[in-house]
C-alpha positions in Angstrom: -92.8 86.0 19.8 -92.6 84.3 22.8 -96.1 81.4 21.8 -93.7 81.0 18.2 -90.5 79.7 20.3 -92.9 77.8 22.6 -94.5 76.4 19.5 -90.9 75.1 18.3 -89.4 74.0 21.3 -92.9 71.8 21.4 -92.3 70.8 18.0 -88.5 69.7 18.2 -89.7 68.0 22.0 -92.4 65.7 20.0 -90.5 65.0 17.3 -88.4 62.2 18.4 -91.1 60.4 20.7 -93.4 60.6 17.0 -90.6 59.1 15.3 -89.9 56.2 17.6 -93.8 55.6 17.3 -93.2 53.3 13.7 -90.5 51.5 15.6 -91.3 47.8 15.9 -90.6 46.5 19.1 -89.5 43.4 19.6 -90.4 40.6 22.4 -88.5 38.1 23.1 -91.0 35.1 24.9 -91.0 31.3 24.9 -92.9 28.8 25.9 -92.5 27.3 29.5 -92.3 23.4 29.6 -94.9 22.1 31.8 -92.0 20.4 33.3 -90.3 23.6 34.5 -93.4 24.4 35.8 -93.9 21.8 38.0 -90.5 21.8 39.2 -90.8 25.4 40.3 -94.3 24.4 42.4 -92.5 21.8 44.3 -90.0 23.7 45.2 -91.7 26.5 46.4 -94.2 24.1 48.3 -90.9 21.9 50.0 -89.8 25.2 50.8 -93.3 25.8 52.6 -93.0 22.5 53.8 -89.9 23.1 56.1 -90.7 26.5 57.0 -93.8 25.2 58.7 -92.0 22.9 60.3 -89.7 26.0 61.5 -92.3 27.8 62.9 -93.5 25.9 65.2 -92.8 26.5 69.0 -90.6 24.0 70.0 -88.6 24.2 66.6 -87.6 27.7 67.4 -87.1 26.9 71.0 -84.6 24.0 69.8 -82.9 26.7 66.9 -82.2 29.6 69.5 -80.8 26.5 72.5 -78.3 25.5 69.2 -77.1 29.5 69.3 -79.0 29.8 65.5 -81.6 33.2 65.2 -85.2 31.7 63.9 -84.6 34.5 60.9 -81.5 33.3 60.2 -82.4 29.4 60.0 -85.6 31.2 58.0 -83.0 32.5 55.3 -81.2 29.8 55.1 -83.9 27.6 54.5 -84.8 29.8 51.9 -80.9 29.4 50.1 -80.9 25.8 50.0 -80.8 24.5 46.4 -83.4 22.2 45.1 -81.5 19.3 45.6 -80.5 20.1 49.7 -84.1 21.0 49.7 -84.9 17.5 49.1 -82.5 15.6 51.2 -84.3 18.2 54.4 -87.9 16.6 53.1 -86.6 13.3 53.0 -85.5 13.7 56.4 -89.2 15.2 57.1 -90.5 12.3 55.8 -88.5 9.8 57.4 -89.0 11.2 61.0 -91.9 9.6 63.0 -95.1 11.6 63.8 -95.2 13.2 66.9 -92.9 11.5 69.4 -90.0 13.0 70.7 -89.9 16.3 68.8 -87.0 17.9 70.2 -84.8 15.3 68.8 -86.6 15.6 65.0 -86.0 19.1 65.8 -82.5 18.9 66.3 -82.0 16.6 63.3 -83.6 18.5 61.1 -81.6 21.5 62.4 -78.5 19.2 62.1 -79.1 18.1 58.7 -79.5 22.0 57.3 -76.4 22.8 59.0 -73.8 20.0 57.3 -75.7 20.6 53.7 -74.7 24.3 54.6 -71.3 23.5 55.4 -70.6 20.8 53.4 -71.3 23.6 50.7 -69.1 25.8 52.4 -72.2 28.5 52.7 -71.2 28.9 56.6 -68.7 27.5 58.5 -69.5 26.7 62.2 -67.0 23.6 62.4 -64.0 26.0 62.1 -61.3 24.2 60.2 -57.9 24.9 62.0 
């Protein structure tokens, strides 16, 4: 008595699960433009771009003298948009090679901050 009630409760457990097997599924999918594509490599690889340029020595020396945690200029980095992203490469680009470093480092710092307070992300120049 007790196999013929484990035999049902097996049946009525497969039953929907079998059922649901001649179900179509549907995926949804389209193609990526190659454009899109590229877009998303460039960003990733201005991103890498200016976090190499935030981990080196005197970069983070020059972040925690301006009062900002390496982590925290790290994730902010990481929340610019595309387009801020650019203007910090142009910058990049702009600044000479080697020379004085602590000033590039505190432009470069000084340039994330206003694109993240001219889009009101933080506020360290408290409006009274």
């Amino acid at each position: 008595m007790r196999v013929a009630i484990l035999k049902r409760l097996l049946a009525a457990a497969l039953i929907v699960p079998m059922t649901l097997v001649g179900v179509p599924h549907i995926a949804l999918a389209a193609p990526i433009g190659t454009q899109t594509v590229l877009e998303l490599e460039t960003h990733e690889s201005r991103v890498d771009r200016v976090s190499a340029m935030l981990a080196r020595q005197e970069v983070r020396e020059a972040i925690i003298q301006l009062g900002v945690a390496p982590d925290e200029a790290q994730q902010r980095v990481l929340a610019l948009s595309p387009e801020e992203l650019v203007l910090v490469e142009e910058q990049l680009d702009s600044l000479p090679a080697g020379g004085n470093a602590i000033l590039v480092v505190l432009g470069i710092v000084f340039l994330v901050l206003l694109v993240l307070e001219l889009t009101g992300t933080i506020d360290i120049f408290k409006k009274t």
